[in-house]
N, C-alpha and C positions, 0 to 999 in steps of 0.2 A: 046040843053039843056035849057031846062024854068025855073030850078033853083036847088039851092043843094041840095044834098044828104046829110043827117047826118053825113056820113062817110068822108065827104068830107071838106077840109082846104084850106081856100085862102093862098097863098103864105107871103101875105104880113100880115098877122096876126102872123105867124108864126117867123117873123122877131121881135130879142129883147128878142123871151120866151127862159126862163131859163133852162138849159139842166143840169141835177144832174143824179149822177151813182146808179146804185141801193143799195148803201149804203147813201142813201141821201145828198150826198156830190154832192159841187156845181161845174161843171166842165166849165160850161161858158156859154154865151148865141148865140142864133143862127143871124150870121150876112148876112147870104147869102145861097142861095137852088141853089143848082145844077140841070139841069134836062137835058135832052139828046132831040137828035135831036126831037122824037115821045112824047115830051110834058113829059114826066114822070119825077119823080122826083129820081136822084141817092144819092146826098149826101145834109145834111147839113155841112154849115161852119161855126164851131163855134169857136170864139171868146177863147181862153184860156192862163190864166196867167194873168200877164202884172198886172199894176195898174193905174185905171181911166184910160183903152184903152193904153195906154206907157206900149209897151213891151210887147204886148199881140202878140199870136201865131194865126196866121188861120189856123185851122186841118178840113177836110172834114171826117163825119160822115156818113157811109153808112145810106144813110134813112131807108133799111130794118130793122137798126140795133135799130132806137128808137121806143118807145113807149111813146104815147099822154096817157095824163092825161084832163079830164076838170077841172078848178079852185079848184072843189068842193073835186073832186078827186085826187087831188094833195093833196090839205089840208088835208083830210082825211089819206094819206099816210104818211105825212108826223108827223102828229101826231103818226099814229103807229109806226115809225120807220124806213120807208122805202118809196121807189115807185121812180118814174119820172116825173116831168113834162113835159119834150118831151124824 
């Protein structure tokens, strides 16, 4: 590999972004990527509940199961009404 793909996400960028349901509501942010032995990635774990980290729960999110926004397209959605950030 000489370098990324568009489609493509370092892991550690991914670490801190804000994960909201498709009702725009904030569910938590992502603290850790699961990936399996052949490098792929199965879950995030995000971060949910708690206050300033006290009390917060770690839930693993099927990675199938989110959808990336970029900044631009967050903000856009989120004006409408809606969308993900991850």
């Amino acid at each position: 590999m000489t370098q990324m793909q568009p489609t493509h996400i370092m892991a550690s960028k991914l670490i801190g972004t804000r994960v909201v349901s498709a009702n725009n509501e904030s569910i938590g942010d992502i603290n850790d990527v699961i990936v399996d032995r052949n490098g792929q990635a199965v879950a995030a774990v995000v971060g949910v509940g708690g206050f300033l980290g006290i009390g917060e729960k770690a839930v693993a999110i099927p990675f199938n199961a989110l959808e990336f926004a970029s900044r631009e397209q967050a903000s856009a959605m989120s004006n409408a009404g809606g969308g993900n950030n991850a």
